[in-house]
Structures are given as structure tokens and as C-alpha cells.
N, C-alpha and C positions, 0 to 999 in steps of 0.2 A: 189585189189591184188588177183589172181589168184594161189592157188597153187595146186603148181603138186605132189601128195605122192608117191613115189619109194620103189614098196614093201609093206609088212603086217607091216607100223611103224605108221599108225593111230592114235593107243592108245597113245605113246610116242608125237607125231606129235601134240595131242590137247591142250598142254601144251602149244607148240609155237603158235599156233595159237590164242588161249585165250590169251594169254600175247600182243599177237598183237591187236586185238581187244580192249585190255585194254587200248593199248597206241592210242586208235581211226582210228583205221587203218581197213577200211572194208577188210570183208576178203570172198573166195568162196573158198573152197577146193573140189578137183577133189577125191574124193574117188570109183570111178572104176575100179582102178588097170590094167587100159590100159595102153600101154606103152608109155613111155614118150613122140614120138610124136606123139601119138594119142591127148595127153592130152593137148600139145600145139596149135595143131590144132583146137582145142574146144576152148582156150583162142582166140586165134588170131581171130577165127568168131564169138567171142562174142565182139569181139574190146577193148578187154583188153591191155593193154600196160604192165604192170610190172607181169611176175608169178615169184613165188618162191617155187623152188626146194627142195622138202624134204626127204631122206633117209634118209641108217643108217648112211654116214659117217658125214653126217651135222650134225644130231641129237650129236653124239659123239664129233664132232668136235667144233659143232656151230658157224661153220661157212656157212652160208646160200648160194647156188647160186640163183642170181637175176637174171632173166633174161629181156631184152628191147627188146620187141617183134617190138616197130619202130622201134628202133635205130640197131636193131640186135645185141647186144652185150650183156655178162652177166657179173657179178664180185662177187666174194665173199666177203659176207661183215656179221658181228655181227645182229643179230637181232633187234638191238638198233638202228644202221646205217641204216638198211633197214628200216623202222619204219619213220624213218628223210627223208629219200630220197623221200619215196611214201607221207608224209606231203607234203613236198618243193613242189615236183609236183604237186600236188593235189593243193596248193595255189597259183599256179602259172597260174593253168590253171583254176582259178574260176576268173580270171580277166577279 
């Protein structure tokens, strides 16, 4: 999982990230403050499939956007959700 930080919310942001990690979920955080499509750009040629989106409103909200860098599509979902989604996959494609 690739994520993208939107903004000086790093410090707030290590919280999720650590919590993700906890639930074994590899993680790369993009912390150069480029803009968001820079940041994607960087995922997609690293051939990453899922980034996750982090500002201030998610941080507040908690509700994450996922993004599907094959599928093109993203959705907001609970950090717990995303957590399950990138498992599933991840088990899916160790077949």
C-alpha cells in the first residue's frame, strides 16, 4: 500500500499508518509534499496497485480514499475496511 500525504499532516498521518502496519499491511508513505499527482505517478511506476490518500479531511473524517491504480477507481472506506481489502488481495494473488 502506497500512501499519498496531502499537506504538513505527517505527524497526525503516522498514527494510521502504524495502525496499518499493526494489522500487517505493508506500507510506503510518499512524504515529499508533491502534489498529489506527482505522488501517483511515483506509485503507478513503482507498480503499485492500492495508494491511500491522506489529508486533513480523512484524518477528521476517517474515512480513507483508496485508490485502484489498475482498476482506475477509488472509494472511501474505514481504515479497517482498507486493511481487509489490501489482505483479500494480497491473498489472492499469492495463489
Amino acid at each position: 500500500l502506497y500512501i499519498c500525504l496531502l499537506g504538513d499532516v505527517y505527524t497526525q498521518a503516522s498514527k494510521t499508518i502504524e495502525l496499518l502496519r499493526e494489522m500487517e499491511v505493508n506500507v510506503a508513505a510518499d512524504v515529499s509534499r508533491r502534489k498529489l499527482d506527482k505522488q501517483l505517478k511515483t506509485a503507478d511506476k513503482k507498480g503499485v496497485r492500492y495508494v491511500l490518500v491522506i489529508g486533513e479531511n480523512e484524518i477528521s473524517s476517517q474515512q480513507f480514499v483508496l485508490k485502484d491504480l489498475k482498476e482506475r477507481k477509488e472509494e472511501a472506506h474505514s481504515i479497517e475496511r482498507i486493511a481487509t481489502i489490501i489482505k483479500d488481495y494480497r491473498k489472492d494473488n499469492s495463489k
